[in-house]
Backbone as a printed PyTorch tensor [residue, N CA C, xyz], in Angstrom:
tensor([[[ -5.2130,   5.5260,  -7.7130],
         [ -4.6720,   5.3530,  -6.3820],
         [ -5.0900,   3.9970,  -5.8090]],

        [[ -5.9740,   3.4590,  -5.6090],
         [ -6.8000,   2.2590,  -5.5340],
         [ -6.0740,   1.4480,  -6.4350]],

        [[ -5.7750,   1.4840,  -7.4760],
         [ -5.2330,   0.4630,  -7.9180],
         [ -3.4770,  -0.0450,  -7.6210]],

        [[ -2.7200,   0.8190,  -7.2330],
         [ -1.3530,   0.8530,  -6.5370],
         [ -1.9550,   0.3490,  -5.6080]],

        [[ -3.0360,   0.5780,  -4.5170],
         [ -2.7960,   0.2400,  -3.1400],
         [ -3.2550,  -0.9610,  -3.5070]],

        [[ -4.4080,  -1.7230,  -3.9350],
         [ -4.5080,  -2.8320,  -4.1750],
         [ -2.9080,  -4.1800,  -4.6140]],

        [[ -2.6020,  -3.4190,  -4.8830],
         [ -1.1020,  -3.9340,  -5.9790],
         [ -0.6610,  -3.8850,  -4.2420]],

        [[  0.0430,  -3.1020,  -4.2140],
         [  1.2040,  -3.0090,  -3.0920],
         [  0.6110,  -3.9410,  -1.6580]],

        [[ -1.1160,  -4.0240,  -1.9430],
         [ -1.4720,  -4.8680,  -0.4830],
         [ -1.3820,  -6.6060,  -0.9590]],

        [[ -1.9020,  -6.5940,  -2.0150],
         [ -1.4760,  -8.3380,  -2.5850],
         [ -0.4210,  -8.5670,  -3.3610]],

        [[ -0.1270,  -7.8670,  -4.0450],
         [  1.4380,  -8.4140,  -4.4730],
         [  2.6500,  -7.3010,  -4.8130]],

        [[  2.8430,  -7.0250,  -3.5320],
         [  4.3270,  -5.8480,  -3.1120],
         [  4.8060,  -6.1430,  -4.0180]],

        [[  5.7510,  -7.7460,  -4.1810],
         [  7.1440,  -7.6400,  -5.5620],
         [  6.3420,  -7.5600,  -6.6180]],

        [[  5.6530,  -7.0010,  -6.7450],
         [  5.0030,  -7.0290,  -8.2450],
         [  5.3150,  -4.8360,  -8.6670]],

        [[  5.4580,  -4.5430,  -7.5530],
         [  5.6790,  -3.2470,  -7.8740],
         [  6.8230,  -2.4060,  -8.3820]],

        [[  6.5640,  -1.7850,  -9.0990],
         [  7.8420,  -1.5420, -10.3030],
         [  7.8250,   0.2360, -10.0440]],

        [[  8.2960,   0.9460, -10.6880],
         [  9.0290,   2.7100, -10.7920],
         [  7.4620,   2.9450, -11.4320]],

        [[  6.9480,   2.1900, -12.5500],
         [  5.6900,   2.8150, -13.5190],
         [  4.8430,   2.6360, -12.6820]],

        [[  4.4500,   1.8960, -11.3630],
         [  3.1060,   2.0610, -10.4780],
         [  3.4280,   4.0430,  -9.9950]],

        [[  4.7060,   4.0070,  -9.2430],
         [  4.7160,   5.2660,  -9.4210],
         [  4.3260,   6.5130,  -9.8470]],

        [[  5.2260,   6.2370, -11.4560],
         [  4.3910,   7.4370, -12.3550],
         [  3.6890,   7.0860, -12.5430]],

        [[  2.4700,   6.1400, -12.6410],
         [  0.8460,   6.6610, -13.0510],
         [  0.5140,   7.0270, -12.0720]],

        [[  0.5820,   7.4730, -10.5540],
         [  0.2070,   8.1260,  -9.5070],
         [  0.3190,   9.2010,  -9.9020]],

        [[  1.3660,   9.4390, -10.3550],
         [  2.4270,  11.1730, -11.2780],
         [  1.6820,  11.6490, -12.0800]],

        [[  1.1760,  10.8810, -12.9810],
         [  0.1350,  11.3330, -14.1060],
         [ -1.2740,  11.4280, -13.6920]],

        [[ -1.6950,  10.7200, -12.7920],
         [ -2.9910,  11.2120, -12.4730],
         [ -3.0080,  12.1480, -11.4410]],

        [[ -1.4780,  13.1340, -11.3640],
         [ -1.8130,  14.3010, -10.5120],
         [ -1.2690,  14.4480,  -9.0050]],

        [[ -0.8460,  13.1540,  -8.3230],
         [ -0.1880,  13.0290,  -6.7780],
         [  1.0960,  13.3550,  -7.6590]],

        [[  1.6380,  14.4310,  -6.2930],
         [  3.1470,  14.4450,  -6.2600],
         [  3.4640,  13.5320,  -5.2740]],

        [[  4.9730,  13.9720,  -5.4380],
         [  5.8970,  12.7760,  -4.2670],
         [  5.6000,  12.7190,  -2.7670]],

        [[  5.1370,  13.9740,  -2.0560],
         [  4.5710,  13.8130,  -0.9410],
         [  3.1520,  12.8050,  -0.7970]],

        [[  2.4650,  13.1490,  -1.7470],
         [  1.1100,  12.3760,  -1.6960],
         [  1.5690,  11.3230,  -1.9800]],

        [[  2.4420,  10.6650,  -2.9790],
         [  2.8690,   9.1530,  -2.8230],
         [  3.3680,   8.7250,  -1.8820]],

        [[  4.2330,   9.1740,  -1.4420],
         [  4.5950,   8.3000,   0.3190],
         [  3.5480,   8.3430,   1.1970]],

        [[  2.7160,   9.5330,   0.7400],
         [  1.5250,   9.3750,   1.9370],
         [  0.8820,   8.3310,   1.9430]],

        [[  0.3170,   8.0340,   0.5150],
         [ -0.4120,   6.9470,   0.3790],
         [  0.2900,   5.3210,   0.6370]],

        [[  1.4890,   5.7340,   0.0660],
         [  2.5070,   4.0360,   0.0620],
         [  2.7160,   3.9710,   1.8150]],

        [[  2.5710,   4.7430,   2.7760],
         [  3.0940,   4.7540,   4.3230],
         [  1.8030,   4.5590,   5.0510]],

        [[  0.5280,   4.7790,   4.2510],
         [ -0.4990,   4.5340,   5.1220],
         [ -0.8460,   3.0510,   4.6150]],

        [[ -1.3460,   2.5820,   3.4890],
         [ -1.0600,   0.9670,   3.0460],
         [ -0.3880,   0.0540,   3.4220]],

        [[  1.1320,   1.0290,   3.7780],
         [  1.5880,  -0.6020,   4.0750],
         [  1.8630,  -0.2030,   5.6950]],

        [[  1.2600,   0.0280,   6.4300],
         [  1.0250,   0.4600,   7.6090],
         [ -0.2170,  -0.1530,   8.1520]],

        [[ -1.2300,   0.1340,   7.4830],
         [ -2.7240,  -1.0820,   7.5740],
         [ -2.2010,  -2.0900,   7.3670]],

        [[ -1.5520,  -2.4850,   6.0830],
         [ -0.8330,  -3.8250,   5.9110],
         [ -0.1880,  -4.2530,   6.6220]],

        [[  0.7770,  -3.8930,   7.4810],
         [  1.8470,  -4.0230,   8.5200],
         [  1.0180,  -4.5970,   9.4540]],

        [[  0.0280,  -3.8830,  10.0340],
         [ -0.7540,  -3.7610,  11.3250],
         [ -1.6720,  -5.0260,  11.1650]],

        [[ -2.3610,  -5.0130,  10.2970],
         [ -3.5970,  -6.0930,  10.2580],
         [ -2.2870,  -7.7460,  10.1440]],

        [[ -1.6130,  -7.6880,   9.4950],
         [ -0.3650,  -9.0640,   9.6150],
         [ -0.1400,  -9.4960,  11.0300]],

        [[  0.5470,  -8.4370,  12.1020],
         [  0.4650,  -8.4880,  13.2430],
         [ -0.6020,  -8.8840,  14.1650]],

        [[ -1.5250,  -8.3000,  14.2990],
         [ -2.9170,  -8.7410,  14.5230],
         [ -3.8960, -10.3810,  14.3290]],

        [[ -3.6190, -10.1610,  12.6500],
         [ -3.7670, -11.7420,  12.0930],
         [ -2.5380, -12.6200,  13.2520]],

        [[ -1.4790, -12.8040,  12.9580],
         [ -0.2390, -13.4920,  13.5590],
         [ -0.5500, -13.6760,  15.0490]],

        [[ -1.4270, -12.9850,  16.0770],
         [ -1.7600, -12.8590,  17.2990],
         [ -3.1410, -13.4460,  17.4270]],

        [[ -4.0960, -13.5540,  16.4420],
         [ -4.9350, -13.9770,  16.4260],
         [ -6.3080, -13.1510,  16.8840]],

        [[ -5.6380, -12.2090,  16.9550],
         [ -6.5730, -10.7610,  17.5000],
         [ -7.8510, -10.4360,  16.8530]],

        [[ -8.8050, -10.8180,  17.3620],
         [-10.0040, -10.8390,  16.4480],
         [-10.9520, -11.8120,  15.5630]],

        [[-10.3970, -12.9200,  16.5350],
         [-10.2340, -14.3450,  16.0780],
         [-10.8900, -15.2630,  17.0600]],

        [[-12.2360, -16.1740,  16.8480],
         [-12.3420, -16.8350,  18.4050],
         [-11.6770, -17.6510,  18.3780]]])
């Protein structure tokens, strides 16, 4: 799982159908994958915004 989210937080186009199924094979179904892919790129989303505003920044 850690290793998809790592992937999907530094290099999104790098993600292919097989990041997927090895989530599949180590046991997440399809609910637990969107869970995980909607909370990542949601931190991801959020901290961009933030960065871009300078929020947290002197």
């Amino acid at each position: 799982m850690l290793d998809y989210v790592v992937k999907l937080t530094k290099t999104p186009w790098k993600m292919t159908r097989g990041d997927v199924e090895t989530l599949r094979a180590n046991g997440f179904d399809d609910k637990g994958i969107l869970q995980i892919n909607l909370i990542a790129s949601w931190f991801n989303y959020i901290n961009r915004v933030a960065d871009g505003l300078g929020i947290g920044r002197p």
